[in-house]
N, C-alpha and C positions, 0 to 999 in steps of 0.2 A: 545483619538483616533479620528483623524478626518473621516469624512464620507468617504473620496475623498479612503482612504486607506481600509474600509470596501469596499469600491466596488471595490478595485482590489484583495480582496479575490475570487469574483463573477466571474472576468475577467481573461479572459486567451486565450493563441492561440488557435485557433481550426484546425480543420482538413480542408484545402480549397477545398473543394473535391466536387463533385456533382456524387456521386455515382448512376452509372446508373441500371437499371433491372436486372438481370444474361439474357445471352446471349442463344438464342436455343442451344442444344447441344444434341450430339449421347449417351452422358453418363453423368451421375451424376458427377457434381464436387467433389472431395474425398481433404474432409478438418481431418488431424488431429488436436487436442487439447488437448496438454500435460500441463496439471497441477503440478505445485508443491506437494502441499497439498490440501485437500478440507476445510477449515474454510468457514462459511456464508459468507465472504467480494467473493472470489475466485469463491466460486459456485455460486452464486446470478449473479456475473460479466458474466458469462459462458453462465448462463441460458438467459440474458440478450443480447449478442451476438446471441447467436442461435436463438433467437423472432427478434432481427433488422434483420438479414440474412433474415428472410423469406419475413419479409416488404419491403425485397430489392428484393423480385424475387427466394429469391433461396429456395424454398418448401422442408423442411427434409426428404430426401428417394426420392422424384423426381427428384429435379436438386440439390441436396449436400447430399451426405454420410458423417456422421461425425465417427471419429475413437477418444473416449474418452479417454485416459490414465493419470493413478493416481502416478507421482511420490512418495507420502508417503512424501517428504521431502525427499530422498534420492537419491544425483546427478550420484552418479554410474547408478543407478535403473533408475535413467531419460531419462540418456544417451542410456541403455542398451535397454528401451521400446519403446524408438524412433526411435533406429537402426532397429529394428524390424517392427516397421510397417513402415517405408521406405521401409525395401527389402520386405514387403510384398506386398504392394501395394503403387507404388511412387504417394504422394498427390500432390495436385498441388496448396496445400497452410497448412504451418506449423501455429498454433497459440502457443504460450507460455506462460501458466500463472503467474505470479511473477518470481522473478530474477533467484531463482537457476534453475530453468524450462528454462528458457529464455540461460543463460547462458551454459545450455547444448545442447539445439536448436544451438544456436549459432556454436559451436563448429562442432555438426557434420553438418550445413549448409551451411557454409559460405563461402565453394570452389565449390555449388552446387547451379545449376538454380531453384531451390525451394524457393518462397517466404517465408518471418516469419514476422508475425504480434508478438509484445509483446502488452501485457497490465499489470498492479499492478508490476511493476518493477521501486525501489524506485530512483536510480540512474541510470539512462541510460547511463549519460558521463562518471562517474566513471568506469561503468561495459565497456566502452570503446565500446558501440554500435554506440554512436553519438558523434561529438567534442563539440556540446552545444547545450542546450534545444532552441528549433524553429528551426534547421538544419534538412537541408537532410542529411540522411547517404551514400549515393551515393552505395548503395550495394544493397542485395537484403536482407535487415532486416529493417523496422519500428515501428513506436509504441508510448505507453503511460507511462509516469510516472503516480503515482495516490499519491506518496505526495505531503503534503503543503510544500512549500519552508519553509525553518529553520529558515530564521529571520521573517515569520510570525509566525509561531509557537512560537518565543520567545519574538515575539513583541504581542503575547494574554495573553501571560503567565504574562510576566511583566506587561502588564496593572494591570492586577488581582491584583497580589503581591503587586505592590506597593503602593495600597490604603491600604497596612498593616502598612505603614509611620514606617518600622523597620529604623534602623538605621545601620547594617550588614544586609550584603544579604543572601538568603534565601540560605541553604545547599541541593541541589536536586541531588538523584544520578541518574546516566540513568543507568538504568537496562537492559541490553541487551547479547542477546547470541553472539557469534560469526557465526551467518546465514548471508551470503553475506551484505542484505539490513540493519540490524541491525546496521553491524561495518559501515555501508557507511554511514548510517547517523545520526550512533554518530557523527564520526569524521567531518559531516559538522557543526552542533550543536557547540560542542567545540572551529569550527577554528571562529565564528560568536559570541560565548558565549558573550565575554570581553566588547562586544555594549551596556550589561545589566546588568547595575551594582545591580538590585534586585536579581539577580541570579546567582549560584558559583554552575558550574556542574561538578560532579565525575562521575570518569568512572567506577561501577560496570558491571565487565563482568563475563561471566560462559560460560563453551562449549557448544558449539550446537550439539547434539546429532542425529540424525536422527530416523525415525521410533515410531510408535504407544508406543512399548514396551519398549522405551528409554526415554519416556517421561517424567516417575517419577522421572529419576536419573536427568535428565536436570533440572526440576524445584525443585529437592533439593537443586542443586551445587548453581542456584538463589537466593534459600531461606535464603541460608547460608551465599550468599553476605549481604545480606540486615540484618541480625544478626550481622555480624561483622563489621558492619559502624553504625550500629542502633543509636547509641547516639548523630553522629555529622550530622546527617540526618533532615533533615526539611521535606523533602516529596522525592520520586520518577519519573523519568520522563519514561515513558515505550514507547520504539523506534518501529519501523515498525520491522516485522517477527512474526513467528507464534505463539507466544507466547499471544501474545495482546490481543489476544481475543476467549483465552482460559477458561473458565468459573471457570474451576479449579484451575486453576494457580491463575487466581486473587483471587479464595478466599484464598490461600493458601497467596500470599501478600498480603492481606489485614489483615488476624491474625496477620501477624508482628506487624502489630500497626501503620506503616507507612505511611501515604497517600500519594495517587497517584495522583500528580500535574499534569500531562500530557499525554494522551492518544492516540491513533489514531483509535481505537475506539468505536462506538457511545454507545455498549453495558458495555465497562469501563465506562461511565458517570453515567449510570445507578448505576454500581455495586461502586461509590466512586470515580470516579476520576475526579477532580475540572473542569475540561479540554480538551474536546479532540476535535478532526478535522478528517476527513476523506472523501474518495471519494464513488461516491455515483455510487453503483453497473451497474446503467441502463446507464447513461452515460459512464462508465468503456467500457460497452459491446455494447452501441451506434459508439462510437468512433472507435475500432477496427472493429466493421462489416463495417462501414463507410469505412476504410482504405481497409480490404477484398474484398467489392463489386468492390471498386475502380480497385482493382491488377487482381481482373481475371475478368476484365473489360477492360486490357489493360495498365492501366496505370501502370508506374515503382515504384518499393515500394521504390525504392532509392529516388525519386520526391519526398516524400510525408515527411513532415515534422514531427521530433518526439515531443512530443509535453504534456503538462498537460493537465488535463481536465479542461474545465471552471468552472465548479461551485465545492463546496464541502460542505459535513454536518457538523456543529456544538453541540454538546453536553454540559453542563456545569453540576456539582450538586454543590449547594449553601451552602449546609452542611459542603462539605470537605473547600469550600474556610472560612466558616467563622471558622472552628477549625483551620485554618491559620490565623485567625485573619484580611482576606480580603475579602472583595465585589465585586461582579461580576458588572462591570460598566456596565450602561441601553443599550451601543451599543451590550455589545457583548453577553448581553439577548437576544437581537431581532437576531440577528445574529444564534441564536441554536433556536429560536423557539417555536418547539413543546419539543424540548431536555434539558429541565429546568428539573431538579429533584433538589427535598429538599432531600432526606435523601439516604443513598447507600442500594439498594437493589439488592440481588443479582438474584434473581427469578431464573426462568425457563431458 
């Protein structure tokens, strides 16, 4: 791995923006921010927005009311909470956390002078927001991606692998539900896979279920994938949605017996997985207050480029690669950091 390519991990579009103060005004700006789900990656990103907002002028309860709402994971219930606080009080800037939040913002915003900020929405052009990453969407929807593009992702993985000097490539299944973000980037994973001949990815999928109380039956129908491939499995690759970085789920894959080759995030590194990549909360919620400040500051959110974040965190544990029979090469040590673990702990 050359240097030149570790630093365009680091590099990325930003936001061109020079977000000014919040503007005197007769009444609090009324920002809603409808959430998917609440996982650490989502709320940490939230909390993070709401602290740049203030650094930009806009003080919580003096100049922005914020209207919190929790889809659960469930797009009917996104749709339906957002309807509602629209006709209750029309915001004068929509936020949307991850895709299926985004994707129902979407819908009921998009014939309506209401800005929408997205952020942790894995596909943007897929989801048909933008025609390609660094465009304007010429509407009144912008925003962030917060994955790694997939030929990095599979360009870290194969470093690893293939200081395993196998001679067939390695059997990894992606484990994923059918949640918007999940199927979006398997299927870019896959269409990029064939570049890497250490790596031969299956597609285990299971339904996405919605809801707290649906959770168990979702991460059975998983489990069961990962039992009935078990044999011709070398490891698993676990794709973006809410699954990732569920504490329980991974221990419940991790009793399979099957290691988890690729992650998205930093707390799967911890709990066993060789691998992972992720966006880093503060910037998540830099970026979109950035774009915020920008819109009810005047500027058109159609102007504003969609865009990745520039930097992201790295995790490795050296345990799962060497029961792979691989070594973490020295760049892509330095690269995770303080996120080196020897052995998979599941803690707290």
């Amino acid at each position: 791995m050359t240097k030149a390519f570790l630093n365009l991990l680091f590099l990325g579009l930003c936001f061109c923006l020079l977000p000014l103060n919040a503007p005197a005004a007769e009444r609090p700006v009324r920002i809603v921010i409808l959430q998917t789900f609440p996982p650490p990656l989502l709320e940490r990103s939230t909390k993070a927005f709401r602290a740049e907002m203030t650094d930009f002028g806009y003080k919580d309860g003096t100049d922005v009311d914020y209207t919190v709402l929790n889809a659960q994971g469930d797009f009917k219930l996104a749709k339906s909470i957002l309807r509602s606080a629209i006709d209750e009080v029309r915001p004068d800037l929509v936020l949307t956390i991850a895709t299926l939040a985004t994707r129902a913002g979407r819908q009921l915003l998009s014939d309506t002078a209401i800005p929408q900020v997205f952020m942790i929405v894995t596909d943007p052009v897929g989801e048909g927001f933008v025609s390609e990453m660094g465009k304007t969407t010429r509407s009144n929807i912008t925003g962030q991606s917060h994955v790694v593009p997939v030929d990095t992702q599979l360009t870290l993985v194969s470093e690893i692998l293939t200081t395993a000097r196998r001679d067939t490539p390695f059997h990894i299944g992606i484990l994923r539900s059918t949640y918007p973000s999940a199927v979006s980037e398997t299927a870019q994973l896959r269409e990029v896979a064939s570049q890497f001949p250490a790596i031969d990815l299956i597609d285990l999928s299971f339904p996405y279920l919605p809801g707290e109380s649906a959770r168990p039956e979702m991460h059975k129908s998983a489990i069961d994938q990962i039992h009935k491939h078990k044999d011709t499995l070398d490891g698993l690759w676990l794709v973006a949605g809410p699954n990732q970085s569920n504490r329980d789920f991974m221990k419940k894959v991790r009793a399979t017996g099957v290691p988890i080759v690729k992650s998205g995030s930093i707390l799967s590194a911890r709990a066993g997985a060789m691998i992972a990549v992720q966006s880093i909360p503060e910037l998540n919620g830099r970026a979109a207050a950035e774009a915020a400040s920008a819109i009810l500051s005047g500027t058109d959110p159609g102007d504003i480029p969609v865009v990745r974040p520039n930097s992201f965190a790295a995790g490795v544990n050296i345990a799962t690669a060497a029961r792979l029979g691989a070594i973490i090469p020295s760049e892509i040590l330095e690269l995770a950091q303080d996120n080196v673990f020897h052995q998979p702990t599941l803690g707290n």
